[in-house]
ZAMARGU-4260 file (C-alpha; in steps of 0.2 Angstrom, whole numbers, plus 5000, padded with zeros to 4 digits):
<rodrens>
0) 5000/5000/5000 | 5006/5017/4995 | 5010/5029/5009 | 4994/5041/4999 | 4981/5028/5000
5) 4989/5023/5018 | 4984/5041/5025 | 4967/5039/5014 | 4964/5024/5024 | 4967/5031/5041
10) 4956/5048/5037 | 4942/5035/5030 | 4944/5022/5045 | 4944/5042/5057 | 4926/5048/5049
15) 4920/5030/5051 | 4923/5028/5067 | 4916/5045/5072 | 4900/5042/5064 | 4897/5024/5072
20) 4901/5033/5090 | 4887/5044/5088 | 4874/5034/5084 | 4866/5029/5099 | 4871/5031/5120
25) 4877/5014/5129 | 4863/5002/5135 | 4863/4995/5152 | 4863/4977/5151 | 4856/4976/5169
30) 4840/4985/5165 | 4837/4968/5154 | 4827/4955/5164 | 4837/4937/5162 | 4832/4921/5155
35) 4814/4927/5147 | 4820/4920/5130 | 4819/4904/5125 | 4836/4894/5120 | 4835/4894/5101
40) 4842/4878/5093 | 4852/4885/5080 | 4845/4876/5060 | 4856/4861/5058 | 4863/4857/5040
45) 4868/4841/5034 | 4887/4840/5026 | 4881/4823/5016 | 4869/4817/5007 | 4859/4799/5007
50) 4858/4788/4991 | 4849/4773/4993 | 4854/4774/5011 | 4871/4776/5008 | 4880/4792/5013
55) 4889/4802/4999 | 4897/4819/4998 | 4891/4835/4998 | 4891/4852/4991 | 4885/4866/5003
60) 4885/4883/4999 | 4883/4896/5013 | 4884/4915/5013 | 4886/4930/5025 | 4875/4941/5026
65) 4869/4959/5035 | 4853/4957/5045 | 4843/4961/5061 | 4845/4949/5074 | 4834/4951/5092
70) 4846/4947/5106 | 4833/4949/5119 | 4816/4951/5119 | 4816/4970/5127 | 4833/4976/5116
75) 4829/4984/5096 | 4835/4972/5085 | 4854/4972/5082 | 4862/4974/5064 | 4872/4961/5063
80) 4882/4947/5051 | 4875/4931/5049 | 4880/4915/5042 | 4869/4905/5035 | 4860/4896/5017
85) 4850/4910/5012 | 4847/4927/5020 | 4829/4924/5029 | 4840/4907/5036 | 4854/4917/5043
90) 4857/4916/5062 | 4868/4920/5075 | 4877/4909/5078 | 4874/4901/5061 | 4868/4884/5057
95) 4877/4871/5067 | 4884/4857/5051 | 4885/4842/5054 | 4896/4830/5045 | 4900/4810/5044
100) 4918/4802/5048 | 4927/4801/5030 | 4912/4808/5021 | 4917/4823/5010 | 4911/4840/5013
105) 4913/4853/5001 | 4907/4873/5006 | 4905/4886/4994 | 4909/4902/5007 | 4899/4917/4998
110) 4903/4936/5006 | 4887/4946/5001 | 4893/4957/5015 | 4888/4977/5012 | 4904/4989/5008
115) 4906/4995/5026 | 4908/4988/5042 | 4896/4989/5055 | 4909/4990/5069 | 4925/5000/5071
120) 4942/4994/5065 | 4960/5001/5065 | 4970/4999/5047 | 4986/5003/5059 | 4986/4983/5063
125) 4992/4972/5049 | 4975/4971/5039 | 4966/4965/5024 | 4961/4981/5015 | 4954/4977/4998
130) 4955/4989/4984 | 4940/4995/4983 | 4925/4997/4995 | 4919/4980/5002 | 4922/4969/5018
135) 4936/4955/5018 | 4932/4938/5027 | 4937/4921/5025 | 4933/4905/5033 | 4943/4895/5045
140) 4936/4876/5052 | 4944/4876/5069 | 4950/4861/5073 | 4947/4855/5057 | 4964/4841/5047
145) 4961/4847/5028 | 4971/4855/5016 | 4980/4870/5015 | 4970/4880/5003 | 4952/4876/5013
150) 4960/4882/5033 | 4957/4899/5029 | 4971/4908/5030 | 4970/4927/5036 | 4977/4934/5016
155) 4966/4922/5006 | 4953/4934/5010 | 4940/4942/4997 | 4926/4952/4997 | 4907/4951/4990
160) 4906/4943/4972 | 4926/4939/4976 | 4929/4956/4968 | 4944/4958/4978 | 4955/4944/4986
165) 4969/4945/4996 | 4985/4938/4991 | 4987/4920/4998 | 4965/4916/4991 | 4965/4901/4978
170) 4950/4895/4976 | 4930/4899/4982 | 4925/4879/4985 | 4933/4872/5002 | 4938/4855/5004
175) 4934/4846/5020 | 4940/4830/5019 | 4929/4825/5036 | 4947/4810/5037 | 4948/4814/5057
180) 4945/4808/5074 | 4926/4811/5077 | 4924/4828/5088 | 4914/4845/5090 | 4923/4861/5079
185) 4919/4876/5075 | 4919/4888/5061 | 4923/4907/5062 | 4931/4923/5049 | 4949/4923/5050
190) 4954/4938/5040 | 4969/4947/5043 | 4966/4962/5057 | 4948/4959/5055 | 4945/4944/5064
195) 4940/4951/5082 | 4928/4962/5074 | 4921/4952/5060 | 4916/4936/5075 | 4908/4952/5086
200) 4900/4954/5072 | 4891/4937/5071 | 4902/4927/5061 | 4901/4910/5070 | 4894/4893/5070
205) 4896/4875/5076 | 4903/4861/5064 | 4902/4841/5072 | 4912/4828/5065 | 4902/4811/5068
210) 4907/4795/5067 | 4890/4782/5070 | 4898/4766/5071 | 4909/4772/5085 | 4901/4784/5096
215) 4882/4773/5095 | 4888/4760/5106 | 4894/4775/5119 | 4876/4776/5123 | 4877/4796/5127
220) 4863/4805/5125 | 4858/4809/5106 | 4846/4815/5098 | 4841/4834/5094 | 4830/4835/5110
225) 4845/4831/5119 | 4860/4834/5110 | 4865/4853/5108 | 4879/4864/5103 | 4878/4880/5119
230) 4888/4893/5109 | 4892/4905/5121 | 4901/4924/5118 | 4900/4940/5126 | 4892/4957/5118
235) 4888/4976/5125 | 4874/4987/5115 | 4869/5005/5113 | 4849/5009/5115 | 4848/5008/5096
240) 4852/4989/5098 | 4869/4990/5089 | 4885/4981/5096 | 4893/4991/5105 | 4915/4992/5102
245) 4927/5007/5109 | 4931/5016/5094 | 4945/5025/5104 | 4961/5014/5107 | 4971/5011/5122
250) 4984/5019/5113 | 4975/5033/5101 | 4991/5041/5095 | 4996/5022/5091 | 4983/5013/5084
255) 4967/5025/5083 | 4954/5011/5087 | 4964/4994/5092 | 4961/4988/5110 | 4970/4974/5120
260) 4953/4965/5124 | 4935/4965/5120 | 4925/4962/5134 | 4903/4964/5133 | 4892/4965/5149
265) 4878/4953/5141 | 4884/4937/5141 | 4875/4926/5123 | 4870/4908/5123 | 4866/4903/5105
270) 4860/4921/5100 | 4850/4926/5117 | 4855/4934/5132 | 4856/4923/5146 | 4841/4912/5139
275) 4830/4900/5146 | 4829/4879/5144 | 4816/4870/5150 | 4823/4850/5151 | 4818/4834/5158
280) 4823/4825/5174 | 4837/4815/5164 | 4854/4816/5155 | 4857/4829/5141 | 4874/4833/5132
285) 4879/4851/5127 | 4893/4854/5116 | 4899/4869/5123 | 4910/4883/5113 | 4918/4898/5121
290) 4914/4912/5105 | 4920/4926/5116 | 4935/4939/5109 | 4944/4938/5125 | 4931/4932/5141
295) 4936/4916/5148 | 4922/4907/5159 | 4925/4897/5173 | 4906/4885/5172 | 4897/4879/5185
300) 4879/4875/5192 | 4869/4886/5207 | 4864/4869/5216 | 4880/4861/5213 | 4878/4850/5200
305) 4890/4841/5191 | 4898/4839/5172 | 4904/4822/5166 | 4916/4826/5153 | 4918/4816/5139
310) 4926/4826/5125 | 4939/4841/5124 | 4940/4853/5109 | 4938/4841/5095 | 4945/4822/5102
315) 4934/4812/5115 | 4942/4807/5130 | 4948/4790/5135 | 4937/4791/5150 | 4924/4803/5159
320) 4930/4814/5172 | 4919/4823/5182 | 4920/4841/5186 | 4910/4853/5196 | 4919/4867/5189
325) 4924/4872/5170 | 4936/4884/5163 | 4936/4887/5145 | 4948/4898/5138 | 4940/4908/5118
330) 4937/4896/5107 | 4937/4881/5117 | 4930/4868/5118 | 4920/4853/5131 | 4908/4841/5126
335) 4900/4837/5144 | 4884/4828/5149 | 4874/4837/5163 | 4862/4822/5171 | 4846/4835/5177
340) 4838/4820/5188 | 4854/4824/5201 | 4846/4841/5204 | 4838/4845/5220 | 4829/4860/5213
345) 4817/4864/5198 | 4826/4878/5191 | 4846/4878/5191 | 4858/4894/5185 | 4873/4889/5174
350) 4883/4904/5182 | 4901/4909/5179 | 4915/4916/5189 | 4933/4919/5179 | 4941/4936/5180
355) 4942/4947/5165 | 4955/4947/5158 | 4961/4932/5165 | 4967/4926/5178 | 4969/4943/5187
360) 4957/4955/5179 | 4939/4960/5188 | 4929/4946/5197 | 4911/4946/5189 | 4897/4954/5195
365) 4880/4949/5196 | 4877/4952/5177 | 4891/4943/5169 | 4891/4931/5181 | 4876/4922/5176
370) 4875/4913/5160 | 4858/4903/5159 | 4844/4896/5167 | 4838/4877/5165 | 4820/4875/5171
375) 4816/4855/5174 | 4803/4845/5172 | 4797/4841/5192 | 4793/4825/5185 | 4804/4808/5181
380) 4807/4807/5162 | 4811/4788/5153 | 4832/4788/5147 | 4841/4777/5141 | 4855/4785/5140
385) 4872/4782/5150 | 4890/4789/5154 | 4902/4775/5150 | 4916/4771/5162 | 4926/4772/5144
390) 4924/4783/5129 | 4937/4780/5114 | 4956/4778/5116 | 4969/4785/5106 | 4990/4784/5105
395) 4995/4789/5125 | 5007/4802/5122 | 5026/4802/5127 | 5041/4814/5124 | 5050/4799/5114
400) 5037/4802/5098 | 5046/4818/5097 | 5058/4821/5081 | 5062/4839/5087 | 5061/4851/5099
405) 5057/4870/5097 | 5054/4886/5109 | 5039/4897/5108 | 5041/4913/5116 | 5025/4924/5121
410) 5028/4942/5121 | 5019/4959/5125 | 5026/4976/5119 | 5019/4993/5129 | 5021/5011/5125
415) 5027/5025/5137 | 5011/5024/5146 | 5013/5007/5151 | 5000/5003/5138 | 5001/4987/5127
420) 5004/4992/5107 | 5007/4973/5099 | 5011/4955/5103 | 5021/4943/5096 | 5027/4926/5095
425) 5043/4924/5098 | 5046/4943/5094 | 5043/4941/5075 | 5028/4949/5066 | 5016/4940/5056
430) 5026/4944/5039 | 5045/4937/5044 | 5049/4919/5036 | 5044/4906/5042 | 5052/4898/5057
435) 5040/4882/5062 | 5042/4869/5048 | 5040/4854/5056 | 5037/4836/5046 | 5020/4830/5040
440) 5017/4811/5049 | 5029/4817/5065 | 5027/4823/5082 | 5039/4839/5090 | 5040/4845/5108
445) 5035/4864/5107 | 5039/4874/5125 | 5029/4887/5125 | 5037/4900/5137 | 5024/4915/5143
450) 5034/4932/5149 | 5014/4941/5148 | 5004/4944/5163 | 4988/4937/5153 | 4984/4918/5149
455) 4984/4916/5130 | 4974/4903/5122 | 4988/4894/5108 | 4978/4886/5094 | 4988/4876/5082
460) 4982/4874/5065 | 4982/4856/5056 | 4990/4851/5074 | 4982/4841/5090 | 4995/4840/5104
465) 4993/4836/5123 | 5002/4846/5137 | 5015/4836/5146 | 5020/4846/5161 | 5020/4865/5166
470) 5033/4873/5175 | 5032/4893/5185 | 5047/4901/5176 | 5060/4906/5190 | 5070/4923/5193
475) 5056/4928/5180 | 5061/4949/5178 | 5079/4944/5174 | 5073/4931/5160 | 5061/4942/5154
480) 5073/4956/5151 | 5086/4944/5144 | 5073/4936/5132 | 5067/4953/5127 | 5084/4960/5123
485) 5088/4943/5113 | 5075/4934/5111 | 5084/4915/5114 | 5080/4905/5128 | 5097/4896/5127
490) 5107/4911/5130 | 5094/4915/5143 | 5099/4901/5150 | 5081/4894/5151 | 5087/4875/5159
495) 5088/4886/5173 | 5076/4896/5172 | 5062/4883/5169 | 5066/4874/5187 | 5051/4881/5195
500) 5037/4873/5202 | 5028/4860/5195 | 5010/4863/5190 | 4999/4848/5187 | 4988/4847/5172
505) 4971/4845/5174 | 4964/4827/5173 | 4952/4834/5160 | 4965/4845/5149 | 4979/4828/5148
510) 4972/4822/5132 | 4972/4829/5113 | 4969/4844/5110 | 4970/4859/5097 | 4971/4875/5112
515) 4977/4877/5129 | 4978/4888/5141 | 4996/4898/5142 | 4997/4903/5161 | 5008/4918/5164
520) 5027/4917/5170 | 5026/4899/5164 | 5034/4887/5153 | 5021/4874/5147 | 5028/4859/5136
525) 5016/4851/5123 | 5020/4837/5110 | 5012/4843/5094 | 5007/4827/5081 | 5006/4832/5064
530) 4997/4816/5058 | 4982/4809/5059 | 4975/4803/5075 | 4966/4789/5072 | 4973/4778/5060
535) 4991/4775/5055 | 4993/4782/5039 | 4996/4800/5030 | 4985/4815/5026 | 4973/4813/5011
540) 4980/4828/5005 | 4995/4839/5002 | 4998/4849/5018 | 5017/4855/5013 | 5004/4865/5000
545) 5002/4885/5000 | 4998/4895/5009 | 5001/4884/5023 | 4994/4885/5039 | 4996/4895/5056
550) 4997/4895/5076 | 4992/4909/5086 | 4982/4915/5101 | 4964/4914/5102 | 4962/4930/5110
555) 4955/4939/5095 | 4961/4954/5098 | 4977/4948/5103 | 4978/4939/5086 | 4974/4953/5075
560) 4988/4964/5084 | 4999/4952/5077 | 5001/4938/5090 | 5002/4924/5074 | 5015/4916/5066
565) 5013/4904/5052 | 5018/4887/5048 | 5023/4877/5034 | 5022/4859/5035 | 5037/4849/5025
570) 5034/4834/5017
</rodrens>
């Protein structure tokens, strides 16, 4: 971009934002009374067809549109962008696809997006800026193993009618080979600097992998009745209904509109504030997905009920482990089954109690600490359903499957003021070659050392991995000066260093996974497998292919200020 059209952009972005500021003063999300509106189930779409009884691949196709969305039953309807197969079937989140174990899904992702936002953004973070008027987004199935080309990578960006593209886009069909472990995923817009702004926008929506002949025989609750995806995110409003978003950054002179974390007082369940389920005295299984920009939420019931968890991000567990609490970091995941006949009371609160930002932000209040209300059915209801004492197994992990060892190094950068103005991994920008190129079909050790005060949520792409231990990093001031001056853990001296305490991983978080929770001041070591999980044999697809894939945090606005790297896989 020319230096002219650079200064055209920032005067654009500077009107824009001024206008959007003035329409409309800050709604009150206490004055809205909780869980009046019913939990919708969001439209389900089928990734396969049937012929003869026989399932068979699919072509979807599946656009994004601008609507008016209802929140809440006493807020104006909210202008939003909604995925979805047509414009009247558009929803927030959109329609949850569901797909089958090695059956081929193919998406035709169509922008019909308007040519401006309707939220604020900053063109002084790295950003897809097309060349005309129009709004880039691009599609990324998280937690999805397919190829290169169909991960949705933050430059193969385009605009309505693909009238612009960004400079890594290839093709407008994506390829999801559906060749993984069954599992719960999500898909969400990934463009470049427009990614926390384009999901506050609506641009979300479930994905399930299933696989019949292995999960029937479970005996877990099934079922649309009883099975549902609870997407859950965080949003503030003005009185006209709009999303409210600072247009003002933390750093104005820096980045006009760029802030560290987005945090809304309403806290959305499948497109409703704090909604409303009325259920059965048996067992149900909710697919839960942390949507949020930044919020974590720590899960748990009023009457103390329990969680019996069965899957994380997109892998089952081995077995069910019980929990009474749950912390999910953005975007991820825990398949959990909540047995309503254990509950001493007709109505039960799924509330929430994590800091923001976390860990040591604000505690919640009596707002943001509630998240939904399940009204039971006072009398006994028929279920066949059961928790197995074991799910499905896969390889136990061990440092020896390891071929190489790397260092990941987390990084915050603050102005004058003591006010953050980037991130980075391991103190390169998103545009600096490529440093990560591991080997298709092997396993590396990736120690991933945290000198922030905030937990980051590391999602790999193509890569499942499992934390092997965690470590508080000691003498931390003086290594974090020597890593900031040189940025190399060895002439840091990191062995000794990384001799703190040791922190156990939850029983939950020890098997596969495609996020984790980065704790501050630590060093946390994960084996990353770049290879299918479920069968001994390679990727149906070239994954050493451009534009290659990424890793990054999942706190969006940590993401899009540039806290990614990317990753080439080498055959």
């Amino acid at each position: 971009m020319t230096i002219f059209n650079f200064i055209a952009f920032l005067f654009l972005s500077a009107a824009f934002i001024s206008t959007w500021a003035a329409d409309g003063g800050l709604f009150t999300s206490s004055n809205l009374k909780m869980f009046v509106d019913d939990l919708p189930d969001m439209p389900r779409v089928q990734g396969f067809s049937l012929m003869k009884g026989v399932p068979v691949s699919k072509s979807l196709k599946i656009g994004m549109y601008e609507k008016k969305w209802k929140f809440h039953r006493d807020l104006p309807p909210t202008r939003v962008f909604a995925y979805g197969t047509s414009r009247k079937m558009a929803t927030v989140p959109g329609p949850t696809i569901e797909a089958l174990q090695g059956i081929e899904t193919r998406v035709t992702w169509k922008n019909h997006l308007p040519s401006k936002h309707i939220l604020p953004w900053d063109p002084t973070i790295p950003t897809a800026i097309p060349s005309s008027n129009g709004i880039p987004t691009v599609v990324h199935l998280h937690g999805g193993i397919h190829e290169p080309e169909s991960d949705g990578n933050a430059n193969a960006w385009f605009t309505a009618g693909f009238k612009d593209k960004g400079p890594a886009w290839s093709k407008k069909t994506y390829h999801y080979h559906n060749n993984q472990q069954p599992g719960n995923l999500w898909y969400h817009d990934h463009a470049m600097g427009l990614t926390r702004v384009n999901l506050l926008a609506g641009l979300i929506g479930a994905y399930i992998v299933h696989h019949p002949d292995t999960e029937a025989p479970l005996g877990l609750p099934s079922g649309d009745q009883f099975d549902l995806p609870l997407i859950v995110f965080d949003r503030s409003f003005r009185t006209d209904g709009s999303i409210y978003m600072n247009s003002t950054g933390n750093n104005p002179s820096i980045h006009p509109q760029w802030q560290p974390e987005y945090f809304g007082d309403a806290i959305i369940v499948n497109g409703k504030a704090w909604p409303r389920l009325k259920v059965h005295r048996r067992k149900y299984r909710f697919r839960i997905i942390n949507a949020s920009n930044a919020r974590f939420f720590n899960f748990s019931f009023s009457n103390g009920m329990a969680f019996d968890h069965v899957g994380s991000d997109s892998v089952y567990l081995a077995r069910p482990i019980r929990l009474h609490n749950l912390l999910l970091a953005p975007s991820e995941i825990a398949d959990v089954i909540v047995d309503f006949a254990t509950s001493t009371s007709d109505e039960v609160i799924l509330a929430n109690d994590a800091n923001y930002p976390f860990p040591s932000g604000d505690p919640t209040d009596e707002i943001n600490g509630k998240v939904m209300k399940f009204v039971i059915n006072s009398h006994p209801a028929v279920d066949t359903s059961r928790v197995p004492a074991k799910l499905i197994e896969y390889p136990v992990p061990t440092a020896k499957m390891a071929v190489n060892t790397r260092y990941v190094a987390m990084y915050e950068y603050v102005s004058p003021a003591d006010e953050p103005t980037h991130l980075y991994l391991n103190g390169k920008s998103y545009d600096e070659p490529v440093t990560e190129t591991p080997k298709a079909g092997t396993a590396e050790i990736w120690n991933v050392i945290n000198l922030t005060e905030d937990n980051h949520p590391l999602h790999i792409h193509l890569g499942l991995f499992v934390t092997l231990e965690q470590r508080k990093l000691v003498g931390l001031e003086e290594f974090k000066a020597c890593m900031t001056k040189w940025n190399d853990p060895h002439r840091c001296n990191i062995s000794e260093h990384a001799r703190g305490k040791h922190i156990e991983v939850p029983s939950h978080e020890k098997g596969w996974k495609n996020v984790y929770k980065m704790s501050p001041g630590r060093l946390t070591k994960i084996l990353v497998r770049f290879s299918l999980l479920h069968v001994d044999a390679p990727y149906p697809f070239n994954a050493s292919s451009e534009p290659g894939y990424v890793y990054h945090c999942h706190i969006l606005d940590h993401e899009d200020n540039v806290m990614m790297r990317p990753l080439k896989i080498i055959p």
